[in-house]
Every structure is written in C-alpha cells, then in structure tokens.
N, C-alpha and C positions, 0 to 999 in steps of 0.2 A: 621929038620924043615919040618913042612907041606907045601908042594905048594902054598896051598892058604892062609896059611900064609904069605908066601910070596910076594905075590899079593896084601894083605888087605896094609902091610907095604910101597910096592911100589905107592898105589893109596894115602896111608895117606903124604906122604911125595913129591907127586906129588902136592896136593891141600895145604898143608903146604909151598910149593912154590909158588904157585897160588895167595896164600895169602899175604904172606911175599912180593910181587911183587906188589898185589894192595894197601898194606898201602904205599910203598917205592912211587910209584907213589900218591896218597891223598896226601902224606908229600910234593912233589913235588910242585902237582897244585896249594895246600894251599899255599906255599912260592910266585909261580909266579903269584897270585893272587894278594896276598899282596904287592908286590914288584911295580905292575901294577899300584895300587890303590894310592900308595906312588909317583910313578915316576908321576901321572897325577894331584896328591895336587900340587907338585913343580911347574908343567908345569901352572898351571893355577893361580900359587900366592895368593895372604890372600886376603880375603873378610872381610869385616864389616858389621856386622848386627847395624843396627839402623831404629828409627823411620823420618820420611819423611811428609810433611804436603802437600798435594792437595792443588793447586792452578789455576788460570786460569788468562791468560795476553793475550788481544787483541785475544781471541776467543780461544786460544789453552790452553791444557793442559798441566800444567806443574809439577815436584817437587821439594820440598825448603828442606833442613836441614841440618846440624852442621856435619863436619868433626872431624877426632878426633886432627886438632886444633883448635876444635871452631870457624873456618873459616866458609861461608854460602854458599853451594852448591848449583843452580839450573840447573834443566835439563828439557827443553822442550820435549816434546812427539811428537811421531810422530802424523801428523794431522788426521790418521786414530786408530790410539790410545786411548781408553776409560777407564778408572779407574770405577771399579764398586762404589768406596768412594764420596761424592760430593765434591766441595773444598771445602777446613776446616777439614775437615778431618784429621787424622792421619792413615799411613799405614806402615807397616814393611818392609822396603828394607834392600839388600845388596850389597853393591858396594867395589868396586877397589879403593884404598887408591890415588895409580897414577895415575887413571883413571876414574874419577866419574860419566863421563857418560857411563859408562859402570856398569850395575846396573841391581837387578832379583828382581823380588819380590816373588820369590823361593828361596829359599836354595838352593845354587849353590854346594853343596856336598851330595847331599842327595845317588844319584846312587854311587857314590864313596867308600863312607863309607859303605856301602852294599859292595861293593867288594872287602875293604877291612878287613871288621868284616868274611864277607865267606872265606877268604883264612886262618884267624887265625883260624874259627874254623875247616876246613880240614885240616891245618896242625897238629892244636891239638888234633882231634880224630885219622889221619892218626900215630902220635908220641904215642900216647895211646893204640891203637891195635896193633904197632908192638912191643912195649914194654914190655906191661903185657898181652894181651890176648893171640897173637896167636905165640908165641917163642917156639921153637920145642924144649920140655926136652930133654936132652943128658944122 
C-alpha cells in the first residue's frame, strides 16, 4: 500500500469520527431540550384559553368571564393597569383553573413550545445523519 494511502484512509476515518460524534451529541441536546420543555409544561400546569369581557367598577379596571364550570370570574387590575379594549369589549385571556387570578393575555406556552418543537427537530435530524448519511461502510 502507498503511504499516502494510507494517510488519505487515516484523515477519512478521523472526520468519519468527528462526525459520528457531532450527530451522537445533536441526538443528545435534541432529547435535553425536549425533556426541558416537557419538565417546565408540568411545573407551570394547564392554562385555559377563553374569552374575558372589560369592565370598570368604581374607577378601576377590571375582567368578567365564565370558568369551565360556568362559574363567573372577576379580577380587578392593578390601578396602573390599562387594557387597550374599552369596557364592553371582549379580549382573549388565559388563566389558571386553580388560580384565576393569575391570568396572561399572552399565551403562556409560546417559548416553550419552541423549545420543545427545537429539540425534536435536533434529535430528528441528529437520528437521521447518524443513520443513513454518514455510517462508515465496512
């Protein structure tokens, strides 16, 4: 065999490691990503999305609406608190089943679900490149 045969064969299965190493790690972060995403749903419990009506009682601002046992929620605002809606209005919130006053009128999952849609797809490209792309024929 030629030497520099044998060099070309030592550098291809140096970077055939290299490789093999960074999907092993993709696979990895993808999973602790996901995992992450998963552990911080639990920690933060079920939100309900529903509708909320603007109202105002004795100068503050407040919102009214229906749990899901048709029970009637309201929660004062704080006094430096402004709704761009007027009362009467209807607005989108989401709140805490156990906890009503605790309530976003954001989606309380929106970064969440981004970190856990990123970790499926590194784990899935990272299981895809070490699979069929880059496996060293024998």
């Amino acid at each position: 065999m030629h030497p520099a045969a044998a060099d070309v064969r030592t550098t291809d299965s140096s970077v055939l490691a290299a490789i093999e190493l960074a999907t092993s790690a993709a696979v990895l972060l993808g999973l602790v990503l996901f995992f992450s995403a998963c552990v911080l749903l639990m920690v933060n419990g079920t939100w309900v999305k529903t509708r909320a009506v603007v109202y105002t009682h004795e100068g503050r601002t407040g919102l009214r609406w229906h749990n899901t046992y048709y029970e009637i929620e309201e929660v004062l605002l704080a006094e430096d608190a402004t709704l761009p809606e007027p009362p009467g209005a209807e607005v989108v919130i989401y709140y805490r089943p156990r906890r009503p006053a605790d309530f976003s009128l954001r989606g309380p999952y929106r970064n969440t679900r981004r970190l856990a849609i990123s970790g499926v797809v590194i784990t899935v490209l990272g299981t895809a490149a070490s699979l069929f792309g880059f496996v060293e024929p024998m």
